[in-house]
Structures are given as C-alpha cells and as structure tokens.
SELOZA-901937 format. One record per residue (C-alpha): x negated, y negated, z. Coordinates in steps of 0.5 Angstrom, whole numbers, padded with zeros to 4 digits, always signed. Example, Ala and Ser with C-alpha at 12.3 -4.5 7.8 and 13.67 -1.06 7.14 Angstrom:
BEGIN
-0025+0009+0016 -0027+0002+0014 
//
This chain:
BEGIN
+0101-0158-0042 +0104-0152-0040 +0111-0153-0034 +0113-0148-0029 +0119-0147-0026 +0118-0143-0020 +0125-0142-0018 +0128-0138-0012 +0134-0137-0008 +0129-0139-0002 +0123-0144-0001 +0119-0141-0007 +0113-0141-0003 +0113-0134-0005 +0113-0134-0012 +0109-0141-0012 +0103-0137-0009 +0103-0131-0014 +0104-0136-0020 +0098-0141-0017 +0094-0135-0016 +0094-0132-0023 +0093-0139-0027 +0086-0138-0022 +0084-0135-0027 +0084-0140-0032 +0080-0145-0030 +0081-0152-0034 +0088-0150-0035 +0093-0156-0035 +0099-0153-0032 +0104-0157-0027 +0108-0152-0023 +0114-0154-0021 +0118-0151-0015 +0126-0151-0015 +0129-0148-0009 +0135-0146-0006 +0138-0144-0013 +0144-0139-0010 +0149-0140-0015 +0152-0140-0022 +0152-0148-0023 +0144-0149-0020 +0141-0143-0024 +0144-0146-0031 +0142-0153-0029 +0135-0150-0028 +0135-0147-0034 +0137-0153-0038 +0132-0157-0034 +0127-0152-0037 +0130-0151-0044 +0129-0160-0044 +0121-0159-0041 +0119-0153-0045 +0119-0149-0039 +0117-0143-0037 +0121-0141-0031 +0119-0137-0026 +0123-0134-0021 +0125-0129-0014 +0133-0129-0014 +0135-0122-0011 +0142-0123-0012 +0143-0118-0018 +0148-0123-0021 +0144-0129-0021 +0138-0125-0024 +0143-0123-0031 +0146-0129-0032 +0139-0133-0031 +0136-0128-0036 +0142-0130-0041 +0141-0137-0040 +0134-0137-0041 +0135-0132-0048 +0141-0136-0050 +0136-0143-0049 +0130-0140-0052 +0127-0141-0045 +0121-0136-0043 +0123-0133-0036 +0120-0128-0032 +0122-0124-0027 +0118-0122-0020 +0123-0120-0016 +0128-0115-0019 +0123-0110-0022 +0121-0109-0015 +0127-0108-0012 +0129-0104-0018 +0124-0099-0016 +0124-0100-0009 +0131-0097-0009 +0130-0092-0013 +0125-0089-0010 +0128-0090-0002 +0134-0089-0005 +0138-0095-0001 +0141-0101-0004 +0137-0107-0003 +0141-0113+0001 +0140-0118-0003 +0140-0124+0003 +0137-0130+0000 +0130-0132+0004 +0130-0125+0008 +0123-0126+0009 +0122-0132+0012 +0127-0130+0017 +0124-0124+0018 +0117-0128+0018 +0120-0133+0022 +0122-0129+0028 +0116-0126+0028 +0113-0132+0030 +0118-0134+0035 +0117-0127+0038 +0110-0129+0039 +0110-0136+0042 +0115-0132+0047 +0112-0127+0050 +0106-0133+0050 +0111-0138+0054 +0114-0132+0059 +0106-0130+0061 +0104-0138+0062 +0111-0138+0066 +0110-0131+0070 +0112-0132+0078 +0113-0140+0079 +0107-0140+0074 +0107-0148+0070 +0113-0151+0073 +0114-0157+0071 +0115-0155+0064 +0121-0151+0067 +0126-0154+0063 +0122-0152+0057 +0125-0145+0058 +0131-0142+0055 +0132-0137+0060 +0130-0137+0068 +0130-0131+0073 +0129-0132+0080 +0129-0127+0086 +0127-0126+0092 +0120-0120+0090 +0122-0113+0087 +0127-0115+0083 +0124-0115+0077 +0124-0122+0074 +0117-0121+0070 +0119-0115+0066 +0126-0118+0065 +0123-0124+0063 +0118-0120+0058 +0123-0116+0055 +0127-0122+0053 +0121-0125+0051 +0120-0119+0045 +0127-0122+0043 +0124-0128+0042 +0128-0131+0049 +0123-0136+0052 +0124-0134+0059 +0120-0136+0065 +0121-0133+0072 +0120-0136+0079 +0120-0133+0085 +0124-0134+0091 +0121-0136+0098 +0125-0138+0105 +0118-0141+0106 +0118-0144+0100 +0121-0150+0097 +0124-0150+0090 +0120-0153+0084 +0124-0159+0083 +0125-0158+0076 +0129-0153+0078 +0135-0155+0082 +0135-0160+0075 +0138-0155+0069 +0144-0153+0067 +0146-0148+0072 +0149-0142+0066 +0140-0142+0063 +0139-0140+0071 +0139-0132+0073 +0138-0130+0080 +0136-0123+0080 +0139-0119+0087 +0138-0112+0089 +0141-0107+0094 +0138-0108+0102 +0136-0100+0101 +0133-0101+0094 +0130-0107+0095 +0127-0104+0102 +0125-0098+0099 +0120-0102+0093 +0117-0106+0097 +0114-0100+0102 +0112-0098+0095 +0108-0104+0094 +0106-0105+0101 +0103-0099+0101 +0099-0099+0095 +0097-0106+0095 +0096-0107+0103 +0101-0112+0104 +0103-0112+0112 +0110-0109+0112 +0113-0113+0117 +0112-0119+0114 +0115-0116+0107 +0118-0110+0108 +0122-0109+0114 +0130-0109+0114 +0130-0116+0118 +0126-0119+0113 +0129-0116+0106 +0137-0118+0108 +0133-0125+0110 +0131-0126+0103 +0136-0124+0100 +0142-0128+0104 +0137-0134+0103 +0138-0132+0096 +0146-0131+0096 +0146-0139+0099 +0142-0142+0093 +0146-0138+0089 +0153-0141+0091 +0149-0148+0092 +0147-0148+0085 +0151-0145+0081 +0147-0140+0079 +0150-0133+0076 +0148-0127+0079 +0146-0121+0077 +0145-0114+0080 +0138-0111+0078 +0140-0104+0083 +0139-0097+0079 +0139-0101+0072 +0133-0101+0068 +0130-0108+0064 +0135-0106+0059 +0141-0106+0061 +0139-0112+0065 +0137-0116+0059 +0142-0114+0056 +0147-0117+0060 +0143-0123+0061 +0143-0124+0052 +0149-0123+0053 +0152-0129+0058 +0146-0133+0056 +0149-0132+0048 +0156-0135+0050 +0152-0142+0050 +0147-0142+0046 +0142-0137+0041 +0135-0137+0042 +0132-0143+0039 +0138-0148+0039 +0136-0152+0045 +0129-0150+0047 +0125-0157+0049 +0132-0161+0051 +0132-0163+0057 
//
C-alpha cells in the first residue's frame, strides 16, 4: 500500500483534495493519504520528511516559503524520498508573468476564504437587524448605531458590514422605549449617530416630500431639535459615544467608527458573548 504525506504550511485541505481527486482515477488503488499540517519551519519540515523516509512515503506539499520548498526538497533527495511540488511551480510562473514577488504568507487563502465568508454573514446580520429589526438578539452585534431618523444608520452599518463588522442599527423614537437589550451592552459597542438641526431639517423635507410623511410631525424645527436633545441625553445617561454625521460621507463616518470600535476589539473576537 502506497502512503501520502500531504503536507502544507496551513490546514492541506488544498492539497489534500488535488491529491484524492487524482487517485480518483485509479479506482482499487490502496492509498492512505495522510495529512500533516502547519509545517512552517526547519525542525517540522525534516521530521515529516524522516517520517516518510521511515513509512516509504511519497510526500506531497503547498509550503510557499522559498526557503522551507529548498530544504524539503534536499531532505527528501538526501533520504531518497519522492517529493512533489504543487505550490512552487506556481508561483514560480505566476511572479514571472505579473512580474510581483509572491508574500509567501502561510494559509493566505484560507484567510482570504474565511473573510469572505465573514463579510457575507455580515452584511446578512446588519439587514436582519436594520432599523431596531430583531432586537432581542442585539448583543449579538459587534457594532451598534442608533439615531434619531436621517442620520445614516442603515448605510453605515451595511458599509461596516462589507468590512465583516456585524452591526445592527436602531432608531431612536421619544415616543418609543429603548429595546432592552440595549441599555445591557457595553457603552464603547454603542455609536449614537447625530447631525446638525439645519442638516437634518433639510433631509427630512426631502424625504416628507418624496414619501408623504406629514411634515409637522417629522420635519419641523421644533421637532428635529426635540429628537435631537432627546437623543443627547440618552447619550449622557448611557454612555454612549457620539459621533457627528453632518457633511460626512459613510466613509469617513465608518472609518471613525473602525477606528474607536478597534481600540477594544477586532471584528470577530466578541461576537455571541454577552
């Protein structure tokens, strides 16, 4: 029975897949196809190889340090083991062809893989969460928005959200009370978006006019700096960190945001605690 050593400087699921896709085509074949992974460094790329000079092993591996590739391929010469290289042919062509030096970052692609992921489970989480939408689940979020209407809380939160942030946005109503889950998070996951009167005055119009909204219960001074006072005290009672939308594009605003919301945390690192 013929022994593979599928070895690679991240999980191998990569290699492990080429090399069960090939002996697919040699139905019957005994073959057991073993996996070593994480190798990244000199002590762990001679003891695999030993491993297979003892198992007459064929290895197999994805390393994509230039260094580690040379010395497994003397290893394995020096121990008369079979060693083939999937990655660094590759790589070799690639960078010549683009002419750029590859990074050589062991497990880049599952990094890359897995922020992808993330970014889509995101952006998922922000719309099931727009505009005080599911609530009880709130402290699921890594990020929240609340604001009086206009103040760009949906936009902002999505942008986050293609930044694999898991924000949700809840508005702030006088007439309405808090979800609880709310007043309960940490005061620094908290954003509380505000905008200049005359801004504010100004996009509501807009919006009165284009969707019917009866301007004096929405769009009036009297009731823009109501909200907005209203919105300044629950500030100060809960601690919440303002941050001024007037002017700004999402960009700049989520760009802020990243920023004070890095200073505790990265996305992912406290998702589903309470």
């Amino acid at each position: 029975m013929l022994t593979v050593l599928v070895v690679s400087d991240a999980t191998g699921v990569t290699a492990d897949r080429v090399v069960r896709s090939t002996l697919a085509q040699f139905p019957g074949a005994e073959v057991e196809v073993l996996r070593r992974s994480h190798v990244r460094s000199v002590e762990r790329v001679r003891a695999v190889v030993q491993e297979a000079a003892g198992r007459g092993a064929m290895i197999v591996h994805t390393l994509v340090s230039d260094e580690l590739r040379r010395l497994i391929l003397a290893e394995s010469r020096a121990r008369d083991v079979d060693a083939l290289d999937l990655m660094g042919p590759l790589l070799e062509r690639l960078a010549t062809h683009l002419k750029l030096t590859p990074q050589e970052k062991p497990g880049l692609f599952e990094q890359l893989a897995e922020a992808r992921s993330r970014q889509i489970e995101a952006v998922e989480f922000a719309f099931h969460h727009d505009d005080g939408a599911n609530t009880g689940d709130l402290d699921q979020a890594e990020i929240v928005l609340v604001g009086v209407s206009r103040t760009m809380k949906t936009p902002t939160a999505l942008y986050l959200a293609y930044r694999g942030w898991f924000a949700a946005n809840v508005p702030i109503v006088p007439v309405l009370p808090l979800p609880p889950k709310l007043a309960s998070l940490p005061p620094w996951r908290v954003f509380c978006l505000a905008s200049s009167p005359g801004r504010l005055l100004e996009l509501r119009r807009t919006r009165a006019r284009m969707t019917g909204i009866p301007e004096e219960s929405y769009a009036t001074p009297q009731q823009v700096g109501k909200e907005l006072l209203y919105a300044e005290r629950l500030c100060a009672e809960h601690g919440w960190r303002k941050i001024d939308v007037t002017s700004r594009s999402v960009e700049e605003v989520s760009r802020e945001i990243i920023a004070l919301a890095g200073e505790h945390a990265a996305p992912g690192s406290f998702r589903f605690q309470a």
